[in-house]
matplotlib code that plots the C-alpha trace (Angstrom):
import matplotlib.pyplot as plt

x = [-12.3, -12.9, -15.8, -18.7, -20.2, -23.8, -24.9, -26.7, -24.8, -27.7, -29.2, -32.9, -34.8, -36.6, -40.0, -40.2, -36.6, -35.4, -33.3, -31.1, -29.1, -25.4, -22.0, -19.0, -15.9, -13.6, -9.7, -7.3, -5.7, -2.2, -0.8, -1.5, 2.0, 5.5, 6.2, 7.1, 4.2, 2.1, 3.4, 3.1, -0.4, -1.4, 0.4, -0.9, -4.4, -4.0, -1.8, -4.1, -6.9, -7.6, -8.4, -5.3, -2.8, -4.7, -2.6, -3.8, -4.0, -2.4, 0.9, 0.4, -0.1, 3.2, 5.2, 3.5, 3.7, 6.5, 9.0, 7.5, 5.8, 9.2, 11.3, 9.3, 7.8, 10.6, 11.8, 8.1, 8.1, 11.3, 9.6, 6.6, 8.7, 10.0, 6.6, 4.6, 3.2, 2.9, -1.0, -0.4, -0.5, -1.2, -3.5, -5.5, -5.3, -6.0, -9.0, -10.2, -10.7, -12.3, -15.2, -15.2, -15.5, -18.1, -20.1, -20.1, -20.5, -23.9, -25.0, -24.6, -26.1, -29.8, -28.5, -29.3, -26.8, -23.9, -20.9, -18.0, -14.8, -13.1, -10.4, -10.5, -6.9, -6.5, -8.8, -11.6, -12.2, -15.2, -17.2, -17.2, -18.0, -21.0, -22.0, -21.7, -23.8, -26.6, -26.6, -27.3, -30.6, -29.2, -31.3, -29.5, -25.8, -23.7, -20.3, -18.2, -14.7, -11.4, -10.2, -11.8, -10.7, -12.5, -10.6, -11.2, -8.1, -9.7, -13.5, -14.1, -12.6, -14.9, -17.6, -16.5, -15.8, -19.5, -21.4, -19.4, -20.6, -24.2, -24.0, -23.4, -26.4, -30.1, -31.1, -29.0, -30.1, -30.3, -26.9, -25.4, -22.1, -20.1, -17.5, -16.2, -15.8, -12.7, -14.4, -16.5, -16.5, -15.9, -12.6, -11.3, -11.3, -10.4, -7.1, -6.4, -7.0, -4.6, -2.0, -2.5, -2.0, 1.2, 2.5, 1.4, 3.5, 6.6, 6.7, 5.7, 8.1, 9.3, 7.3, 4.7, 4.5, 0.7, 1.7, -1.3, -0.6, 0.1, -1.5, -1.0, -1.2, -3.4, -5.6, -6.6, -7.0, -9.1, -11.7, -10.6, -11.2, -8.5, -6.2, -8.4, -10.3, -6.7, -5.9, -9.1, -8.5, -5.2, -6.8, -9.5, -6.6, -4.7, -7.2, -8.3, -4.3, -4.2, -1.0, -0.4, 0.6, 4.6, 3.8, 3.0, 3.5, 1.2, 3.1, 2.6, 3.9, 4.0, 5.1, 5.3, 6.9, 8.1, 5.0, 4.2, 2.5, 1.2, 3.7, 5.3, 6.9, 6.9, 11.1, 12.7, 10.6, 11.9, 15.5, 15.2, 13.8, 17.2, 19.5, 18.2, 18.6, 15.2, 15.8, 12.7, 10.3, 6.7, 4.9, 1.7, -0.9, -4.2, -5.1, -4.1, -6.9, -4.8, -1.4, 0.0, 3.4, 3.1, 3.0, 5.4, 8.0, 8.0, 7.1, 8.9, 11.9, 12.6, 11.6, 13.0, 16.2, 16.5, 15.6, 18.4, 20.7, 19.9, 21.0, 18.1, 18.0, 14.8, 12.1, 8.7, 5.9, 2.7, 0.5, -2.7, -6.2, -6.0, -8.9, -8.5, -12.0, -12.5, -12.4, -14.8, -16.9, -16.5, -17.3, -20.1, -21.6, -20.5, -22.2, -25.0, -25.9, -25.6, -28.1, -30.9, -33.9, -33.6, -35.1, -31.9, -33.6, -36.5, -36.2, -38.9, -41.4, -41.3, -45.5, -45.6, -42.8, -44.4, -47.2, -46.2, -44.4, -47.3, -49.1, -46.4, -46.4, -50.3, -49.3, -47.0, -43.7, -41.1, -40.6]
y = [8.5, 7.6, 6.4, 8.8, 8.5, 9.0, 9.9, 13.1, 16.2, 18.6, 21.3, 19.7, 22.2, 25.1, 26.3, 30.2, 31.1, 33.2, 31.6, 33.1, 32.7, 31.2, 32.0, 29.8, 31.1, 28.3, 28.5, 25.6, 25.6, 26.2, 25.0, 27.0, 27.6, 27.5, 24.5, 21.1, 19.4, 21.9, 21.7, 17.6, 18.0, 19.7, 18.2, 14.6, 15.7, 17.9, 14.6, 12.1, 13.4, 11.3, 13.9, 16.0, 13.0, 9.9, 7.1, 3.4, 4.4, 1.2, 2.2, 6.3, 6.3, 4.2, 6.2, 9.8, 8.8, 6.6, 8.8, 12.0, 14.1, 13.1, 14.4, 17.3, 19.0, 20.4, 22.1, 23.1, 25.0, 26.4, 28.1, 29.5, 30.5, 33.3, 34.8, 33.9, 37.4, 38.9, 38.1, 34.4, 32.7, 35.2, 32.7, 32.6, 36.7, 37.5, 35.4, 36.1, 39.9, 39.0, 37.0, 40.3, 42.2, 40.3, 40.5, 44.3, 44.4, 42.5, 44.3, 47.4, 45.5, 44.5, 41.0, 39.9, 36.9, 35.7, 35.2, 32.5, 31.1, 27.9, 25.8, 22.9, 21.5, 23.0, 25.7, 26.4, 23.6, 23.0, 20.9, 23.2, 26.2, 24.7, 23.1, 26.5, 28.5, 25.2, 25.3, 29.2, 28.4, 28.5, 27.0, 27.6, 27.8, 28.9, 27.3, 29.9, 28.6, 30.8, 28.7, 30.9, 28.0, 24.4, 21.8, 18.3, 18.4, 21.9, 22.5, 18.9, 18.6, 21.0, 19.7, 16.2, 17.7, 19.4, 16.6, 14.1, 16.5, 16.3, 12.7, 13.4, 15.9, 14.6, 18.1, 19.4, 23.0, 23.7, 24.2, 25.6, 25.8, 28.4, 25.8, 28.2, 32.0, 31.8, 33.7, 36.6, 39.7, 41.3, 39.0, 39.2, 43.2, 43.2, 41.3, 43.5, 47.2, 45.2, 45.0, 48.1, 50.1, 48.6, 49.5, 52.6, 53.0, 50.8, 50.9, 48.2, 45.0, 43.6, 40.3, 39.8, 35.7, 34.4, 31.5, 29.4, 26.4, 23.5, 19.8, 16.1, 16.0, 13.4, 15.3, 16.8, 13.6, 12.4, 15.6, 17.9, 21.8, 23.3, 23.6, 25.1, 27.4, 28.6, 29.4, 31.0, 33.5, 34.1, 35.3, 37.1, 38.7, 39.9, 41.1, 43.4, 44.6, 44.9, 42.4, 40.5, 36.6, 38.2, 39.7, 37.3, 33.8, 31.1, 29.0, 26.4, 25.7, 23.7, 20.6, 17.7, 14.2, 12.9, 12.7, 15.3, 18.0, 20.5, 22.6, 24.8, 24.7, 28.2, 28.5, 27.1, 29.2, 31.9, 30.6, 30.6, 33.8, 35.6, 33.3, 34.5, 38.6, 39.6, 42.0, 42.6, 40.1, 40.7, 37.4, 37.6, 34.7, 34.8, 31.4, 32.5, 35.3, 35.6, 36.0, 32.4, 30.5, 29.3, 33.1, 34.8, 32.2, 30.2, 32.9, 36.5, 34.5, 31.4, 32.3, 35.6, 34.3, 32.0, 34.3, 36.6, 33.9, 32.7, 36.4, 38.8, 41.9, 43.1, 41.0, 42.2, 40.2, 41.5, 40.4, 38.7, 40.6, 40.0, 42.6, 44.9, 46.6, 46.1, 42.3, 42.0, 43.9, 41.0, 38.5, 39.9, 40.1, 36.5, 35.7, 37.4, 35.9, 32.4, 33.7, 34.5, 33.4, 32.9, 35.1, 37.3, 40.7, 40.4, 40.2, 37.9, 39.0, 38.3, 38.0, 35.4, 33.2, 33.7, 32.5, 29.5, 28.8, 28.4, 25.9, 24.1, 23.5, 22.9, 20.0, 18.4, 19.9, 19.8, 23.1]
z = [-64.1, -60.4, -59.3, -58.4, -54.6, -55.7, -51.9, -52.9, -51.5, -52.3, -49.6, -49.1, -51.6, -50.0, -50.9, -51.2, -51.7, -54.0, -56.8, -59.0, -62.0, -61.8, -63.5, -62.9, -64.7, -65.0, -65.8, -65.9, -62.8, -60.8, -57.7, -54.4, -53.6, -55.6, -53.6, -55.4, -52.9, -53.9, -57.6, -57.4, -56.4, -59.0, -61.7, -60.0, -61.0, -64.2, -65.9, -64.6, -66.4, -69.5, -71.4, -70.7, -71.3, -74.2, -73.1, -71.1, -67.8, -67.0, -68.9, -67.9, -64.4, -62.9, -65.4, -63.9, -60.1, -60.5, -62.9, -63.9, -60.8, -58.7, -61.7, -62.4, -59.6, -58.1, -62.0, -62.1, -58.6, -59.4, -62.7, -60.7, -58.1, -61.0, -61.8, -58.4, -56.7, -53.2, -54.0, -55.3, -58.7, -62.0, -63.3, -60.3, -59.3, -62.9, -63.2, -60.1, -61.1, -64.3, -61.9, -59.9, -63.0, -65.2, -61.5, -61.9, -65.6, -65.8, -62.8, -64.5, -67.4, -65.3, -65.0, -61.5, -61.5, -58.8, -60.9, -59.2, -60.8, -60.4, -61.3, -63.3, -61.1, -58.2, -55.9, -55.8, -57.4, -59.9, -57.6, -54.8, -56.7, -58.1, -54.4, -53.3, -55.9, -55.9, -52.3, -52.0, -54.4, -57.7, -60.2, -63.1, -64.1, -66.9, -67.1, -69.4, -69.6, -69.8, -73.5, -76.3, -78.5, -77.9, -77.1, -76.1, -73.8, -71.5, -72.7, -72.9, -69.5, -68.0, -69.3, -67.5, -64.2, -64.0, -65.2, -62.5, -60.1, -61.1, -60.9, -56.8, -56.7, -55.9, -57.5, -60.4, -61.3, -65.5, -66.8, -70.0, -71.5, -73.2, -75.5, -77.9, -78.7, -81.0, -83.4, -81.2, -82.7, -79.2, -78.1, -81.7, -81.2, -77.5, -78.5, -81.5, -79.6, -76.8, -79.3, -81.0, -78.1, -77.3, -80.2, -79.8, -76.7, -77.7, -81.7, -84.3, -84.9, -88.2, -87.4, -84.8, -83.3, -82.5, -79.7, -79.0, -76.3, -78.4, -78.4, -79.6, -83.9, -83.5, -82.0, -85.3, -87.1, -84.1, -84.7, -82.5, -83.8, -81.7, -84.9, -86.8, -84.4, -83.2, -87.1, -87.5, -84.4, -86.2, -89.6, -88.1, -85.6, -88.5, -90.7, -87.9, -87.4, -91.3, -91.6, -94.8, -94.0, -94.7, -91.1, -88.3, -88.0, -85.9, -83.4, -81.0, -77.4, -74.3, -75.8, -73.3, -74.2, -77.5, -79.3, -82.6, -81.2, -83.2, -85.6, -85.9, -82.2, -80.9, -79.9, -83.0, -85.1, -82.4, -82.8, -86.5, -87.0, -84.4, -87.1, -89.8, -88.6, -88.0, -85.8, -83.7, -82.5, -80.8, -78.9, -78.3, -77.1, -77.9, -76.6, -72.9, -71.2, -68.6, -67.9, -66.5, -66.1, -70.0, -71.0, -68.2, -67.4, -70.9, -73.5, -71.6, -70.3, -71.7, -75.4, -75.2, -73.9, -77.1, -79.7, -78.2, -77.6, -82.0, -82.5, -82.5, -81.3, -79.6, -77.7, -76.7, -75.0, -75.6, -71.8, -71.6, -71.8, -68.3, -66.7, -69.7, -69.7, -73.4, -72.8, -69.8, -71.7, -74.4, -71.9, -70.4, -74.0, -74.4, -70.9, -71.7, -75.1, -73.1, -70.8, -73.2, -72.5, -68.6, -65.8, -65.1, -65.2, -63.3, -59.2, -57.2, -55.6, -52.4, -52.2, -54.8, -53.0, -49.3, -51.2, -52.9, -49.6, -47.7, -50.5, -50.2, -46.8, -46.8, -48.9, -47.0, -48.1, -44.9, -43.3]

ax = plt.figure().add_subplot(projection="3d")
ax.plot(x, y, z, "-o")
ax.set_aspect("equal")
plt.show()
């Protein structure tokens, strides 16, 4: 981790604002054009982080600046060039709506909050999300992440990224973290109404394919839940969809490097399942909120393309929850049960902080 510049950063603290209640949503990231320099800027910091990638930095980082970002970042731009939009990156349009909506959604709720979303690579970054909403008077924060499994490879990461930034603040407002919701009742049913009402519209398949991003095996024996929270979304998925274990099968993908990643690997189960005649296949990825290049370029072409290739017949990629109103919902109850217990629903009154204002002053307190 670099070293933290402890000059403090923080807005000199202001007697008789009002504050108010923080929400920084907070995805994993994508480069800011389908450029290989913008793609090698982004992978530079997402595979430096020694969370993301567990090896000596003194053996990792030559091989990443000296052999992997030239090799890679031109294939990479190349594969976001295929899904990028006329309003930029899916990752980043999709979860910028879902800020936009959980704004509206705990308004409508009483919550009088400011809801932000940053990027753990990438922009907005973090840091400058939470200098933004500290420096407006925020003097509390909840950090609700986009992974509704925990992981120490994303949550963890968070959770490093906001605290090196409170090392740079002289005054750090009360924080919170969502790690986890791989079990909430609400997600759970947002997903399974998602998928039901695509197969309402397109037909059900002779097997459906749960693809959760994969990570290192050793992960597991190190402690990690991932594994098992990503199973337990499975079962809880299915039960809801009424499917017998005969139905759907729980994949991983993403793998990067040589190392054994969690199994099964999402395309040769794929491959195997077109060899062996099955002739429909449904994808879906829970893991993934919104739509990104793992789910539109890797599951919709390049898995699609190889279960046809193996010999099956019919492909169908089930998209993200994306904005779906069912799921904000879901997260605003998530955000909401975070919040308990802080002052969201009651405004200021603007006597009582003219007041104190003025006692402060009397006693010194700069102007």
């Amino acid at each position: 981790m670099p070293a933290v510049d402890r000059t403090p950063t923080s807005h000199a603290h202001r007697h008789g604002e009002t504050p108010f209640t923080g929400v920084l949503l907070c995805n994993l990231g994508t480069p800011e054009a389908p450029t290989p320099a913008a793609v090698r800027r982004y992978l530079a910091q997402f595979l430096a982080d020694p969370r993301v990638v567990e090896i000596p930095r003194a053996l990792w980082l030559p091989l990443l600046y000296g052999l992997i970002l030239p090799l890679r970042s031109a294939k990479s731009a190349a594969r976001y060039q295929m899904i990028w939009t006329p309003e930029g990156s899916p990752l980043k349009v999709w979860t910028e709506r879902q800020a936009r909506r959980l704004q509206g959604w705990l308004g409508e709720h009483g919550h009088r909050v400011r809801v932000a979303y940053a990027m753990r690579y990438g922009q907005p970054s973090i840091a400058s999300q939470l200098d933004a909403l500290a420096n407006a008077g925020a003097e509390r924060i909840l950090v609700l992440t986009a992974y509704p499994q925990y992981s120490g490879t994303t949550t963890a990461s968070v959770i490093d990224a906001v605290a090196q930034w409170a090392q740079a603040r002289r005054c750090v407002p009360e924080l919170r973290f969502v790690n986890r919701y791989h079990d909430d009742r609400g997600y759970v049913q947002a997903l399974a109404h998602r998928i039901e009402h695509y197969w309402q519209e397109h037909g059900r398949p002779a097997h459906l394919v749960m693809s959760f991003h994969g990570v290192p095996q050793r992960t597991l024996h190190l402690g990690d839940p991932y594994h098992c929270e990503c199973r337990k979304t499975a079962r809880l998925l299915a039960e809801w969809l009424r499917l017998d274990r005969s139905q759907y099968t729980v994949t991983f993908q993403s793998r990067f490097g040589k190392a054994k990643w969690l199994e099964p690997y999402t395309q040769p189960t794929l491959e195997a399942m077109g060899r062996a005649g099955t002739q429909r296949i449904d994808v879906v990825c829970p893991g993934f909120t919104s739509d990104c290049l793992e789910t539109l370029e890797e599951i919709d072409m390049e898995c699609r393309a190889a279960f046809l290739a193996a010999g099956g017949k019919e492909f169908h990629y089930i998209p993200c929850l994306n904005d779906e109103t069912e799921w904000i919902r879901a997260l605003g109850q998530i955000a909401q049960q975070h919040l308990a217990g802080w002052p969201t629903q009651a405004a200021a009154d603007p006597g009582t902080l003219a007041a104190q204002r003025e006692r402060a002053l009397q006693l010194g307190a700069p102007a």
